[in-house]
Structures are given as structure tokens and as C-alpha cells.
N, C-alpha and C positions, 0 to 999 in steps of 0.2 A: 582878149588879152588877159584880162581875171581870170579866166581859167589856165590857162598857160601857165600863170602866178600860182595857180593852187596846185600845179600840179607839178611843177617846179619846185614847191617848198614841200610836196610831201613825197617827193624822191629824195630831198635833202635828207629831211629825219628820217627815212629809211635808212639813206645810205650811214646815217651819220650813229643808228643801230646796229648795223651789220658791223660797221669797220669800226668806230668807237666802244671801248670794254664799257663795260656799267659799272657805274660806283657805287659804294652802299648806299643805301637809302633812296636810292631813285624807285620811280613807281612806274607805271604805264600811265598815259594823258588819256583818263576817262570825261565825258561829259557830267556837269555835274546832278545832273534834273536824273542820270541812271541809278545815281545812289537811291533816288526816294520811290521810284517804279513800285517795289513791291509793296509799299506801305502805300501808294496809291490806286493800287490796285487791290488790297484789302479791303480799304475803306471802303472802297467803291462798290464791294459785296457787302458789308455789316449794309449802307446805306441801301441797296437797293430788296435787301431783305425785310428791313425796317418797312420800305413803303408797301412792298406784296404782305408784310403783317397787319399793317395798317389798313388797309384798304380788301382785305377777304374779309368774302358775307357771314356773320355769324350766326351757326347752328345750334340752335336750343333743345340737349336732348330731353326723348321723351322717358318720364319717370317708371322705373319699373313697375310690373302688375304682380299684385301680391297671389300667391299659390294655391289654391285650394284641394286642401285632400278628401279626396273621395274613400271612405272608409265603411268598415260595419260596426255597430253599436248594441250595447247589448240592454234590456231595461231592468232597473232592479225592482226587486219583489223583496220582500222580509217573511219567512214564513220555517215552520217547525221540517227540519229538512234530517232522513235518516238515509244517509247514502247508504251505497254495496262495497263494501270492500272486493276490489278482486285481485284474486292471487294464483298461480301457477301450483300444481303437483302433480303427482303421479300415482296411478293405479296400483294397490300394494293386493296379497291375499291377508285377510282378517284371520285367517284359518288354512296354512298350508300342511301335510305329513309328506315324511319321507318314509316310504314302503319299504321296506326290508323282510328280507325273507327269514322266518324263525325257528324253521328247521331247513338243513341241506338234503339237497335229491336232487333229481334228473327233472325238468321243467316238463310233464306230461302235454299241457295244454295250457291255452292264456286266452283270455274274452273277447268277444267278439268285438270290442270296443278301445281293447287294450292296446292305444298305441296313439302317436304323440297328438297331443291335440283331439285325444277320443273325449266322450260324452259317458259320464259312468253314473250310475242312480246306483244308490245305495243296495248294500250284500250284493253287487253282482259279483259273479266269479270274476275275478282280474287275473289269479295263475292257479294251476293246479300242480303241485309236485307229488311225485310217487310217493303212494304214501303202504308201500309193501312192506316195506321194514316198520313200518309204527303201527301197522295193524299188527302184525307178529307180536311188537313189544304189548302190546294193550293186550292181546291174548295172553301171552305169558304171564303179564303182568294180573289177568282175571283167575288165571289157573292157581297161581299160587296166595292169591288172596281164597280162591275155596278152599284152598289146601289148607290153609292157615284157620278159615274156620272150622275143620273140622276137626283139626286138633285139637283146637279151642272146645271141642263138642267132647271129645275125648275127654279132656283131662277136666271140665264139668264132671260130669260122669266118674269119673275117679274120687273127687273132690266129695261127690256126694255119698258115695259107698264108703268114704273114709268117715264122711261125718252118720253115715247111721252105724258104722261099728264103732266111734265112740260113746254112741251111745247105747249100745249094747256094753260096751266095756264098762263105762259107768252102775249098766243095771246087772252086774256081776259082782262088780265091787262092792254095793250096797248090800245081796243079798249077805256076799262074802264076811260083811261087816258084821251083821247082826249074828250070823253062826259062830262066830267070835265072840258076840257078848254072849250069845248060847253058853259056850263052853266054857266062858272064863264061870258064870251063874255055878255049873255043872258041877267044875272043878272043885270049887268053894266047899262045895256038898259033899263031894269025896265020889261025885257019881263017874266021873271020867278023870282017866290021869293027866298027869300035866305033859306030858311028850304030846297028847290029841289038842292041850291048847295052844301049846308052841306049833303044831303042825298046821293048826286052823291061822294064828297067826301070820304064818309063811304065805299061806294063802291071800292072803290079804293084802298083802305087800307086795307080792309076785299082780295079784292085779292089778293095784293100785299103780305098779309100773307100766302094767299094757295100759291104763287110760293113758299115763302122759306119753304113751308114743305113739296113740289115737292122735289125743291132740295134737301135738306136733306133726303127724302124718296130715292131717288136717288142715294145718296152717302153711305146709309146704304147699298142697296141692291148690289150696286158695293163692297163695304167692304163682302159679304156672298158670294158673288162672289169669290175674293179673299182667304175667308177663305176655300169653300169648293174646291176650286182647291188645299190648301195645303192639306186638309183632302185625297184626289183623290192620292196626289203625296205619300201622306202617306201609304195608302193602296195597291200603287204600290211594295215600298219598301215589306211591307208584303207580298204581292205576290212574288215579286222574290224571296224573302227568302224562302216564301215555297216552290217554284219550286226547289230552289235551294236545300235545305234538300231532296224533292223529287229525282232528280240527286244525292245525294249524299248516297242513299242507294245503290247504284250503284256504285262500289268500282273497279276500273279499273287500270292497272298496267301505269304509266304516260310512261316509255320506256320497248326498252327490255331487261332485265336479268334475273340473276337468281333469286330464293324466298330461303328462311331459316328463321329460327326461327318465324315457320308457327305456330300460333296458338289458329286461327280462325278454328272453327269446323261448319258442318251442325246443326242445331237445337241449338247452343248454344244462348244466348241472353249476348249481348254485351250493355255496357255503352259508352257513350258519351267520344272520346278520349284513348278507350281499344287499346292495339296493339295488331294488325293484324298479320303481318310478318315484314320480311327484304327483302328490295330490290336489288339489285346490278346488276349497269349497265354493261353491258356486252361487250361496249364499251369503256367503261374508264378504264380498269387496268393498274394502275400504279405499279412501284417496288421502294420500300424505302430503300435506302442506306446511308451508313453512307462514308464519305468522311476523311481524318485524317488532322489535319491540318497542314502539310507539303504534303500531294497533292494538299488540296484546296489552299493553297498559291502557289504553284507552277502556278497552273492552271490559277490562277487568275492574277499570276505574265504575263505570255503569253501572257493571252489573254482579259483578263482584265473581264469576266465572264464564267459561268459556263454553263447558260441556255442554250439550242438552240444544244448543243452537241451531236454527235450520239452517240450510245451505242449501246450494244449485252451483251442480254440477256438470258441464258443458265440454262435449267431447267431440270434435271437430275432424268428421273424416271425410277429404276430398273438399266439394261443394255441398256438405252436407252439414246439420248441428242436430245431436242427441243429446238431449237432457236427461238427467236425472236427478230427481231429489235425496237429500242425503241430510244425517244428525250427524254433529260433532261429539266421539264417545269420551274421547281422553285426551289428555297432551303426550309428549313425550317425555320419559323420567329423568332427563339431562338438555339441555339448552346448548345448541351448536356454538361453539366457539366461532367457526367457520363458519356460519351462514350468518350471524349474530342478531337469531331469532329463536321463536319459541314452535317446535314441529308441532302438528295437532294433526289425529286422524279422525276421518268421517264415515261411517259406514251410511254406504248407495240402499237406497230401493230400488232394487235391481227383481227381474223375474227368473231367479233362477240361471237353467242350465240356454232357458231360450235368448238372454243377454249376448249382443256381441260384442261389449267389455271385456279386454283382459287385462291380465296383471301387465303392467309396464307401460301400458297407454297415458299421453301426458295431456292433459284436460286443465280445462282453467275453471276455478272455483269461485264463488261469489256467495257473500254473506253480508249478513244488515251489522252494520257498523253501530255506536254510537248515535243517539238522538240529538242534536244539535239547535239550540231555540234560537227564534229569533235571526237567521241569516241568509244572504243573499247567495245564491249564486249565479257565478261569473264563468265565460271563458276561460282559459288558462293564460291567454295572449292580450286579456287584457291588465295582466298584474306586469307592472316595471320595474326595475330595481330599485330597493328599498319600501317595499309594500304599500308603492302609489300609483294610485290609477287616476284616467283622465275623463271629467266627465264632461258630456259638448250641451256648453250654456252658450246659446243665441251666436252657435256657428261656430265658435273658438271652442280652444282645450283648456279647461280647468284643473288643477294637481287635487289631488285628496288623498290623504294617509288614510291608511283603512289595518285591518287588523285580519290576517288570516286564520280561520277553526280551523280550516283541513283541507286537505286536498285529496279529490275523486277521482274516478276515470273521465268523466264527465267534464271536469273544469275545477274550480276554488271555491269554498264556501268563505263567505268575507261578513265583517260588521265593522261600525265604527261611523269614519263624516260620511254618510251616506241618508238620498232620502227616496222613498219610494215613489216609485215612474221616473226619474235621471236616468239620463243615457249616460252609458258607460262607453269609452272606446274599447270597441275588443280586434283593432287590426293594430300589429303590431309596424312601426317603421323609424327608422333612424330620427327624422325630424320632429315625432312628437316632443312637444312640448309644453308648456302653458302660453296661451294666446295664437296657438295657430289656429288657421282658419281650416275646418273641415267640414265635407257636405255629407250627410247619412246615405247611404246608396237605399 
């Protein structure tokens, strides 16, 4: 019967929904315990998280393990240390000519060596040019230097015929003289008339003019003299010029080295001053290096020059290394703007033409530096920035400023907080620092 009733009253308000309008403010008939569902069912998580917080086992982590680096160390020493400087150049010639030819002709013949990269020992023949026309000129040039002394022989000869008929003229005029005082005596006396001493007089005077054109004949012939000895001296000069031009078809190497940039041929015809080849003494290779200028002031600082220096010379062909020793002769007479160094050349002891050195081969050079007292050297990996390094006391990194001399190929020369037997770290890695732990390998 209660349910009939319940279900009677809620087909009422059904119906009393549908056919009934709604007024404002009406709601819908909620239960009231719906309102708070969500808030009880909040709750009912904070709370049941609370007790799963409460109630989980608590885990005690374990503390990290501190890192150890395995590294290398390097030990310091203190002692009187003279590095090598090494530095890069190149093979220059000490001594190159450029051959040209110094008289023109038709190229007869050229040496049996003559050609690029030959082996030339000194006076060998390197070209032979025609030399028909300069033996001509040298003949000509001989004929008329005989010809020239013989006239020279000539007019001798004349010269001398002139000076003994002045002195025959002379001993005519003397006689002439005295028969003059004869006659003027004579006259005086009444012994001869005066027309014989006026006549004797004439005499005298008419000689007196043949001496001075003795002398003067005399003095001409001595001036032809004079001139044809410069003519003679003249002709000499032509002569040797042409013997000389002769010799000089004859093209011979002045020492011995090598030839290149050969290019003189058989049968070609060459002008006055054509080049022939390149020479290069085979004696003189030098190597040209550049110096930075904090070596050269070092160096200079020392020792107050450069020159006179040994050096090792090291030239690297293939899998192979050729040394030679070598003196520093000079610097260069100008300082490169562009390399912003000081050039210096060294001349090789080399053997000769048996050397297989050449010009343009690029070789690395080494030379004694500076003597440096009193300093350690280091790796290079174990200086950090700001010139501290780390040294490992009882398994950690200690920092130490230190003071750098110089630097080698080798590594750093150092002085400063340092003491001898301290390991130095020499491996380089992000985490050094002071207090880490490292193990020496």
C-alpha cells in the first residue's frame, strides 16, 4: 500500500511538471547529503594518502663515492737546462750565376752534362759557339797591329837619320862660324875684301837655318813616333778584345754545381747577352730561416749575436731523416714586416756535388737557445690557465703559481713554488682542481 502511495505521489509531481508552467525561482528537489558527495569524496583521498604516507617503509640513501682520477705526473728536477730552438726553412743557393752568352753565333756543341739537373765540375765546356768570325777578327786584328809596328820601325828610322843630320848640320855651322871670324880677322888687315866677309857671313846664316829645320825635322819625327806607338797600343787593345771574344765562344762552367733552366740548344743561334742556363754552387747551400723576435732577442740578449752559431739541419725525405750540420753566416739586411721576424742564413756542410740537397727543399732547423739556470721542466699539459699548476700531495690536487722561462718543443721550462721530487699533474682534464682526489698510473 506505501508503495502505491509512492508512486501515486510521484506521478503527481510529474504530472504536476509537465502541465504546470514554472515560476521563477523554482529549483529541481535535490537530496540534500548530493550537495556535499564531492567534498566527501575529496576528503576521503587527502585522508587515505595521508595514511599510505604514513605508514611506507623508509629508505635511507646510500651517500655518494667520491671519484678518483687516474692520471700521469710528471717529477720536478731544478737544473741548468739549454733547449734547441726549432724552426722551419728552406734550401736557398749561397752562390747562383745566370749564364749568358757574350758573344752571338750559331751554338756548335754543348757538354756532355749540359742539361737540367746535370753535374758540372768546374772549366768544363757547357757550350761551344762558332767561333769563325772571331778567329778572322783576331787575325785581322794581329796583322794590323804588325803592320802598325812596322811603321813604328819606319819612322824610328827616319827619326834617327834626322837626328844624326842635325848633327852634322850643327858641325857645319861651327866650322862655318869660325871661317867667319877667319875673315872678319882678315878683313881688318886689308888681306881679303869685305864682299868675301859678307859672303862668308851668308854662309852662316844660310846654315844656321838648315840646323833649325834639323831640329824641327827631328822633333816632328819624334811626335810620329809617339803617335804611332799610341796607334800600336791601340791595336793591341783590338787584339785582345778579339782574342778575348775568341775565348769567349767558349762558355765554361766558373765552379762546380748543378745547371737548370738550361736553355741553350745544339744548332740554335744565340744573340749577344741570350741566357744560357743556371748555375748553382754546389758548395754553398745555405737554409733560410726565419727567427721570431723573442728568440732573436733572447739570443742576442746572451750572447750579444747570432752569427758563428751551430746548427742541425734535418731534411726529411719519405721515411727517411738526413742531417746536416750547418754555421749561421749572417741575418737578413731588412726584418720582414710580414713574417714579424728576423731571416738568418746558414751555410750546410754538405759534400759537394755528391749531396742530394737541393735548392727549395723545406727542412727543419734546430739550434742551442739561450742557457736558462736553475729551472724545471714540465710537460706542456701540465700548465692551466693562469700559470698554475697542480701538484698531487697525499692523493689530492694542490694549485701552485709558478713562473714560465720558456717554452720548447719538448714541453715548459718553469721556476717559482716549486720543490724538487713533487709530482706535478701533467694530464690535462675539465675537473682538475684543488682537493681532488687522483691516483698516479
Amino acid at each position: 500500500m506505501l508503495d502505491r502511495y509512492e508512486d501515486e505521489e510521484r506521478g503527481s509531481r510529474q504530472y504536476g511538471r509537465d502541465s504546470a508552467p514554472a515560476l521563477p525561482g523554482d529549483e529541481p528537489y535535490r537530496p540534500w547529503w548530493r550537495r556535499f558527495l564531492p567534498l566527501l569524496i575529496l576528503g576521503g583521498a587527502v585522508a587515505a594518502f595521508a595514511l599510505l604516507r604514513a605508514t611506507q617503509p623508509e629508505v635511507v640513501p646510500d651517500a655518494p663515492e667520491e671519484r678518483i682520477w687516474t692520471v700521469n705526473a710528471s717529477t720536478v728536477g731544478f737544473a741548468d737546462i739549454q733547449p734547441e730552438l726549432q724552426v722551419f726553412g728552406e734550401i736557398v743557393p749561397g752562390r747562383k750565376v745566370e749564364l749568358r752568352a757574350l758573344v752571338a753565333g750559331e751554338i756548335l756543341e754543348t757538354g756532355e752534362n749540359f742539361q737540367e739537373g746535370g753535374i758540372i765540375k768546374a772549366d768544363d765546356l757547357l757550350v761551344l759557339i762558332d767561333p769563325f768570325d772571331y778567329e778572322a777578327a783576331r787575325d785581322e786584328a794581329t796583322a794590323q797591329l804588325d803592320e802598325g809596328r812596322a811603321r813604328l820601325s819606319e819612322i824610328k828610322a827616319r827619326a834617327v837619320l834626322e837626328g844624326q843630320a842635325l848633327v852634322s848640320a850643327r858641325q857645319q855651322l861651327t866650322i862655318r862660324q869660325r871661317d867667319l871670324s877667319r875673315a872678319i880677322r882678315l878683313a881688318k888687315g886689308g888681306n881679303i875684301s869685305q864682299k868675301t866677309v859678307d859672303d862668308r857671313r851668308l854662309a852662316v846664316s844660310q846654315q844656321e837655318a838648315a840646323v833649325d829645320q834639323r831640329v824641327s825635322n827631328v822633333a816632328v819625327e819624334n811626335s810620329r813616333v809617339e803617335q804611332q806607338q799610341a796607334t800600336i797600343s791601340r791595336l793591341e787593345v783590338g787584339l785582345r778584345r778579339a782574342e778575348r771574344d775568341l775565348n769567349n765562344t767558349r762558355v765554361v762552367s766558373p765552379f762546380t754545381g748543378f745547371v737548370g733552366d738550361v736553355s741553350a740548344e745544339r744548332g740554335k743561334r744565340v744573340s749577344l747577352n741570350d741566357k744560357l742556363a743556371d748555375l748553382t754552387d754546389a758548395d754553398r747551400l745555405e737554409v733560410a730561416f726565419t727567427l721570431s723576435d723573442a728568440q732573436y732577442g733572447r739570443i742576442i740578449a746572451a750572447e750579444g749575436n747570432v752569427t758563428g752559431r751551430p746548427a742541425k739541419v734535418l731534411w726529411r725525405v719519405g721515411d727517411r731523416q738526413i742531417e746536416y750540420d750547418a754555421t749561421i753566416e749572417r741575418v737578413g739586411a731588412e726584418i720582414s714586416a710580414a713574417s714579424g721576424g728576423v731571416e738568418a742564413f746558414a751555410r750546410l756542410e754538405t759534400k759537394g756535388t755528391d749531396t742530394p740537397l737541393r735548392p727549395g727543399a723545406f727542412v727543419e732547423v734546430r739550434l742551442p737557445d739561450t742557457r736558462y739556470q736553475q729551472v724545471a721542466q714540465l710537460p706542456e699539459t701540465a700548465l692551466y690557465e693562469g700559470n698554475r699548476v697542480y701538484v698531487i700531495a697525499e692523493g689530492r690536487l694542490e694549485a701552485r703559481e709558478i713562473e714560465v722561462a720558456a717554452r720548447t718543443s719538448d714541453g715548459i721550462l718553469v721556476s717559482g713554488n716549486l720543490s724538487p721530487g713533487e709530482k706535478v699533474l701533467a694530464t690535462r682534464f675539465a675537473e682538475a682542481g684543488p682537493g681532488v682526489r687522483v691516483e698516479e698510473r
